[in-house]
C-alpha positions in Angstrom: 112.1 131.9 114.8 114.5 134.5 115.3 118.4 134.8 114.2 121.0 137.4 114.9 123.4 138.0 111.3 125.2 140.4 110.4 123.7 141.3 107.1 125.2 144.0 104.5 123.6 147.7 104.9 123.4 147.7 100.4 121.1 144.3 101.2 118.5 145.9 103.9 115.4 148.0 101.9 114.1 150.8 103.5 110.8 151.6 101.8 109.2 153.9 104.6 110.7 157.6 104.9 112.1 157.9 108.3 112.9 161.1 109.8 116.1 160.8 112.2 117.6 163.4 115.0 121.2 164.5 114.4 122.0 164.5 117.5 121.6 160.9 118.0 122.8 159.4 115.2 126.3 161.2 116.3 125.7 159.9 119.6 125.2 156.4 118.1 128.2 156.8 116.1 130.5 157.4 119.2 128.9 154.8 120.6 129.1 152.2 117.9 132.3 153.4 117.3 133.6 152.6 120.6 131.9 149.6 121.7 130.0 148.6 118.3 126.6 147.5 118.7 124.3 146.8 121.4 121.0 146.3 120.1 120.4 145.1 116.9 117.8 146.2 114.3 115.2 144.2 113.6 114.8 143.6 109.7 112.0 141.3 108.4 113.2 138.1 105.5 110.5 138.2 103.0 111.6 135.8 100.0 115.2 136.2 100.4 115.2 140.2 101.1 115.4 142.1 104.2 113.6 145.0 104.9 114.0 147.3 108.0 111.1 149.2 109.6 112.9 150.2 112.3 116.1 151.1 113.8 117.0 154.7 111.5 119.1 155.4 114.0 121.2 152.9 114.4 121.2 151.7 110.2 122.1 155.8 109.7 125.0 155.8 111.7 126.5 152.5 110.5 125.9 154.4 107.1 128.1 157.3 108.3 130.6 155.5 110.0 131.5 153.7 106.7 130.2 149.7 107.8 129.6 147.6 105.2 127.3 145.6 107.7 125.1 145.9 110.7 123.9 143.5 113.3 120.4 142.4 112.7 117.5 140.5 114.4 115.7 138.5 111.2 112.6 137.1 111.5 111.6 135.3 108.5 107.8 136.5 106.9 105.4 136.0 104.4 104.5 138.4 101.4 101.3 138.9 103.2 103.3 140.3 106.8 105.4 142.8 104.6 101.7 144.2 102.9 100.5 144.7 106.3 103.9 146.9 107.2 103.6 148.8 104.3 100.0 149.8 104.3 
């Protein structure tokens, strides 16, 4: 089952390094800044903490534009899913 939250950028752990173009994340930002967001980033719930694996873009430029929260698509997860997205 998926939901669509808003959850806190402080609450979302980003354990994999991500490399992000400039040039989009400003893009993003106008974007976001004019419209907010379109697509949410998907963040997985593994024992009451969220974890994002994808969406740099996106999370960075919520970062930059000073939001306290981003729109998210949570799926809910075992231990076992998060070990497989971090191996």
């Amino acid at each position: 089952m998926v939901i669509i939250k808003e959850i806190p950028l402080a609450q979302i752990r980003r354990p994999l390094p991500r490399q992000t173009d400039p040039n989009k994340v400003a893009a993003l930002m106008a974007s976001i800044a004019q419209e907010g967001l379109r697509e949410p980033i998907d963040v997985l719930e593994v024992e009451g903490n969220y974890y994002g694996f994808s969406g740099c873009h996106r999370y960075e430029a919520h970062q930059r534009l000073g939001k306290e929260t981003i729109k998210c698509r949570v799926r809910q997860a075992p231990l076992s899913v998060l070990k497989k997205h971090l191996a």
